[in-house]
Structure formats: structure tokens, C-alpha cells
FIVOGU-294031 format. One record per residue (C-alpha): residue in one letter; x, z, y. Coordinates in steps of 0.2 Angstrom, whole numbers, plus 5000, padded with zeros to 4 digits. Layout:
BEGIN
aXZY
...
% end
This chain:
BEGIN
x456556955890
x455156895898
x453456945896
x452256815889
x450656795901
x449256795890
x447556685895
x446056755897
x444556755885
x443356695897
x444556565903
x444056465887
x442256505886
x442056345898
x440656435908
x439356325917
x438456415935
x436656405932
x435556345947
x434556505944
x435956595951
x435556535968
x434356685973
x435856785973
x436456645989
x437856565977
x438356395973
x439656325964
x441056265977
x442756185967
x442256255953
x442056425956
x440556535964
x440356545981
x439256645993
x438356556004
x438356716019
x439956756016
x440856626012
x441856735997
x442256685980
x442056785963
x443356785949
x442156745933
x440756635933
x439456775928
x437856815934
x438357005933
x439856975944
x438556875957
x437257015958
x438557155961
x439057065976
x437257045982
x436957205978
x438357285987
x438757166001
x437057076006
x435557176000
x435457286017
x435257116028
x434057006035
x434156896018
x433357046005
x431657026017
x431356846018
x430056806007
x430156645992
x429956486005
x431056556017
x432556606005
x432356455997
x432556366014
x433956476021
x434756426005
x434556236008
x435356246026
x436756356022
x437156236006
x437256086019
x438256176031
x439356196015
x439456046012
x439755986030
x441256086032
x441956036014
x441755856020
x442755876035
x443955946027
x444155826014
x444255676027
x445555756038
x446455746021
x446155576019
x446655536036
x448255616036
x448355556018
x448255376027
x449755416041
x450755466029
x450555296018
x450655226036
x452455276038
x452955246021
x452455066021
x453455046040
x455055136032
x454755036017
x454754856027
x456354926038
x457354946020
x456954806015
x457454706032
x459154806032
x458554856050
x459355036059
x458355206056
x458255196074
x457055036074
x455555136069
x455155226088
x455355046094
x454055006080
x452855136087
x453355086103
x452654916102
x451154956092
x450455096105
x450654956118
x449454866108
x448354996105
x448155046124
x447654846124
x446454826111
x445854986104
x446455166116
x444955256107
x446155256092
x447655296101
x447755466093
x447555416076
x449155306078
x450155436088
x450155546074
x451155416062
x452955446063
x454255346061
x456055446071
x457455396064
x457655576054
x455755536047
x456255366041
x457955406032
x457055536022
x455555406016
x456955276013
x457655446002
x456155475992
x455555305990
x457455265981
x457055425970
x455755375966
x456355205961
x457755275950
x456755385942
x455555245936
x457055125930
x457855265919
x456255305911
x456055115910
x457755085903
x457355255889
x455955145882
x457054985878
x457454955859
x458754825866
x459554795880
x460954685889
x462054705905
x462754585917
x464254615926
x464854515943
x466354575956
x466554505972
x467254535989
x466054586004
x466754526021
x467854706025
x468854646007
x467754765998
x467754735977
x465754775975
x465254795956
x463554715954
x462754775938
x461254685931
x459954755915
x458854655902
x457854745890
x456454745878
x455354855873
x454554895855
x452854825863
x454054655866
x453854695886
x455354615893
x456154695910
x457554645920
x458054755935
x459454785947
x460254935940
x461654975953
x462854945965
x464655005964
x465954965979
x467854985971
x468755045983
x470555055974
x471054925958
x469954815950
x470754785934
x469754795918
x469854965915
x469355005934
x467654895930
x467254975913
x467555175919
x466255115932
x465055035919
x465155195909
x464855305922
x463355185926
x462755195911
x462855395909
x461755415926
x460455315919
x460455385902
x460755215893
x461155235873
x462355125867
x461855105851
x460654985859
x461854865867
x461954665861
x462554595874
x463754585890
x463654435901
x465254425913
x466054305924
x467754205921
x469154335931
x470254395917
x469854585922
x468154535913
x468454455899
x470454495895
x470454505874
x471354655876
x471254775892
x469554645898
x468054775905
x467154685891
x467954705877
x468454905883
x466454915881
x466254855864
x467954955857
x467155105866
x465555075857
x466455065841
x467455225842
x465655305847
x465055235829
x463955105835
x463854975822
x462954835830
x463554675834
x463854655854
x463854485861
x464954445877
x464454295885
x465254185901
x464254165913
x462854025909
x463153915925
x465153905919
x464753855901
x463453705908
x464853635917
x466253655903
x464753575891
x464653425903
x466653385905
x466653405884
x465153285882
x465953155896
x464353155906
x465553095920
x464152945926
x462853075927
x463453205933
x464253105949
x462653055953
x461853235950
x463353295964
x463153165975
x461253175978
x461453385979
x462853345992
x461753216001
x460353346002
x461353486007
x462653416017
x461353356034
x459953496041
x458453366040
x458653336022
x458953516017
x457353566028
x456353416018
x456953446001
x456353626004
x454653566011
x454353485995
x454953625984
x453653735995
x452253585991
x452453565970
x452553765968
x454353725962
x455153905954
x456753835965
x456553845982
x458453785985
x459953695980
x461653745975
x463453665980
x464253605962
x465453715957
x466653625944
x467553745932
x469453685928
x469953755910
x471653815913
x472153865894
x471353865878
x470954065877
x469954075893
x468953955906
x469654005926
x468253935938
x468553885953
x467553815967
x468053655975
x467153615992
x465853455990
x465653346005
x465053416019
x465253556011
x466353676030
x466653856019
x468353796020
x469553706030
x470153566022
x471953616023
x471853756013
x471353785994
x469653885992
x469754045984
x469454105967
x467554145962
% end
């Protein structure tokens, strides 16, 4: 067993130094006392513990002779060479507090512009050239900042940590949540899971994050997607029992009655004993354009397509449209081509996206792929 490390009394008698104490040359430095010859510190704020060490290290030197006035002014001059040093001290820590922030912010922008770890000597590179231009006297605050690639890779680390560790202490504190779950094919034919989180808190503080990334490198059936949910969900420490909803996209592997990754979730939160009703909903986008074709918007929606088109199908209209969006503060900054959803059967809704005019993705020989 361990022994238990008891406190000490005069650890919570909150003891305060009293300015008379400074005839024995102390002050109070950090907290603690100090003397100002030798620079030592005492364990207990006590004016018996200062006097012993007058007494047994200082009373044979030059200080015991001095009389009122002049201890009083050695005392003032070694206070302010205290302080001076102290001072310094604290603003190398600022300063190297400030490199530090320095390269955090450049590794910070690299991340974020998908550049190479190898970018940021080419970074300092440039900025010492400006430097030696505008400011040399500086130079050697800026050649401490470093940004190799090893240096970079590690901020990039512990910024993501960092990250994670506030979203899953975020996501602890929702009294409701919903996921949103979309696979695609990256351009090396790649199946990437993208995983999407809503929630609400009890203080009705709503958040919706970027939860994770998951490349499937074998299957992508139903049950491949919902093992890879789950094991999402156990890393960030989600509770189930808060689930209501699961927003997917058409493909059957999301939203198959039976072996869909949607419907694996809900029965898997009903054999955990989870008792609350879990929504799975088609993807919002989907359901407008199925609401349009059962309404028979035909006449507006052919106008709606062929001003989008007429927009995006020529450079200077695109480049205008976007000016304007820029101008009225729009939340929009873009358009999309229409995607027109063809329902296939009764059970399920397949979309597929059909290439608008102008519209060069794909040759018009061939039928685009599924979404």
C-alpha cells in the first residue's frame, strides 16, 4: 500500500510576510521568502525561520554595521536589482512564449492549405529575406521560430489532439445528438466514410462538427459502414441512448430495410436497450427533388434549371453571380448543377446525377455514375 502524504499544518495557516521582516534583508519573491544577499529561500513564512538565517549566515558581514538609513537603502537597491532580474526573466518567457505561438499559427495555416511539412523552411526562407530588407535588427528574434519539417508534423500532432479532445468532451455534454453519414470515391477509387455530428446541449447550445474520416479500403456494404460507425462512435465516447436521428444518402448499403448501415444502427441500439425513437432520414437535397416531381412543379422548376445552368455553364456569369453573392452578404457564395433524382421502385429513391448543359464531368457518350 501506499503511504498517504499528509499536509502540513502551517500549509493552511495562509501565512502573510510582514514588511517588518525586511531588517532581516528578506522580501517575498513568488510567494515565498527570499534573501536579498544571498538570493536563498526559506521553507515557512516565519519570522523565526528569517532571523536564524540572518543570524547564522549574514550577521558577521558588512550588512550588521550599516546603520538605519543605510540598511534601509541597501535594502531598496538590492529589492530593484530583484526585480530587474525577475523581469527579465519573465520577458525571455514571453518571448519565447511568442516563437512558439509563431510556429504554431504557420503549421496551423500549412494544415489547413494541405501544403508539404517541407514548406515551412521555405516559409522561413522567405520571411528572413524580408527581414534582412526591412528590419535585420530583428533578425534573431525571427531565426529562433522553427518550422522543419519534424517541428511542423509534431504542431500539426498536438493541435489535432487537441481538437479531439475538445469535440469528445463536447459531444459528452449533448443531451441529443444525430449523425450523418455519406460514402464516396476519392480519385485512387478509395470508398471514404464521411461522418457528420449535430447536437444539443441541456443549455439548448446547438453544435455541428466534423467528427471523422474513415477510408474503406475492402467492402462497402451495410455492415462494412456500420462496424465503422460503431467503432467511431466508441473513440469518441458517444452514448447511444442519445441518438434520434440518422441522415444518409440513397445507395442501398445505407438505407437497405434489412442489412442497410442504418437500420444495423437502430437494431443495435435496440438490443443494447435503448428505447428511444431514431429517425432515419434521406438526404434533404433528394427529398426536395422527389417533393417537386410529386407536386408537378415541371414549369418552375425548368426555369429554376435553366437559369442555374445559364449561370454556370459560361466563366463570366459564374465570376458575376459570385460578385453579387460577395455584395448582398448572401450565406451562399455558389451555385450547384441540378441533380434530378429518378425513383426506381416504390421501397427506395436511387439518385442519379444527369449532366445539365454545359455541364463537361462527363462525356456525352457515356452515362454518369451513380452518386
Amino acid at each position: 500500500m501506499s503511504a498517504i502524504v499528509k499536509k502540513r499544518k502551517v500549509d493552511l495557516q495562509c501565512r502573510a510576510f510582514n514588511p517588518e521582516w525586511e531588517k532581516y534583508y528578506f522580501t517575498e519573491c513568488f510567494g515565498q521568502p527570499q534573501c536579498l544577499i544571498c538570493l536563498k529561500t526559506v521553507a515557512v513564512l516565519k519570522e523565526y525561520s528569517m532571523r536564524r538565517h540572518w543570524e547564522t549566515q549574514h550577521q558577521a558581514s558588512s550588512f550588521a554595521s550599516m546603520s538605519a538609513a543605510d540598511r534601509k537603502e541597501a535594502i531598496a537597491k538590492l529589492s530593484g536589482n530583484l526585480q530587474k532580474s525577475t523581469s527579465l526573466f519573465r520577458k525571455q518567457t514571453t518571448e519565447a512564449d511568442k516563437v512558439t505561438h509563431a510556429s504554431y499559427e504557420v503549421s496551423r495555416l500549412l494544415a489547413r492549405r494541405v501544403k508539404p511539412f517541407t514548406d515551412g523552411d521555405f516559409i522561413k526562407e522567405c520571411i528572413m529575406v524580408v527581414i534582412d530588407s526591412l528590419c535585420p535588427e530583428k533578425r534573431s528574434a525571427f531565426e529562433s521560430v522553427s518550422l522543419s519539417p519534424r517541428t511542423v508534423c509534431r504542431r500539426i500532432e498536438e493541435m489535432s489532439d487537441s481538437v479531439k479532445d475538445w469535440l469528445k468532451t463536447c459531444c459528452s455534454n449533448f443531451d441529443a445528438f444525430s449523425l450523418a453519414l455519406d460514402e464516396s470515391t476519392d480519385m485512387k477509387d478509395t470508398a471514404q466514410l464521411t461522418i457528420f455530428i449535430r447536437g444539443v446541449t441541456a443549455a439548448l447550445q446547438v453544435y455541428e462538427e466534423f467528427l471523422q474520416f474513415v477510408p474503406l479500403h475492402g467492402t462497402t456494404t451495410g455492415q462494412d459502414i456500420f462496424d465503422a460507425v460503431l467503432q467511431c462512435v466508441k473513440q469518441h465516447s458517444l452514448d447511444l441512448s442519445r441518438l434520434v436521428c440518422v441522415t444518409t444518402d440513397g445507395a442501398p448499403a445505407m438505407t437497405g430495410k434489412k442489412k442497410g448501415a442504418a437500420s444495423l444502427l437502430v437494431r443495435h441500439c435496440e438490443a443494447a436497450g435503448h428505447t428511444q425513437s431514431i429517425h432515419k432520414v434521406h438526404r434533404i437535397i433528394h427529398q426536395e427533388s422527389l417533393c417537386s416531381k410529386s407536386a408537378n412543379l415541371t414549369d418552375v422548376m425548368s426555369v429554376v434549371v435553366k437559369v442555374v445552368n445559364s449561370i454556370l455553364s459560361r466563366s463570366l456569369n459564374h465570376r458575376q453571380f459570385q460578385a453579387l453573392t460577395d455584395e448582398v452578404n448572401a450565406h451562399y457564395g455558389d451555385l450547384l448543377y441540378f441533380c434530378e433524382v429518378l425513383v426506381e421502385s416504390w421501397s427506395h429513391a436511387v439518385p442519379r446525377v444527369r449532366p445539365a448543359a454545359g455541364d463537361r464531368h462527363f462525356p456525352p457518350s457515356k452515362e454518369p455514375p451513380r452518386c
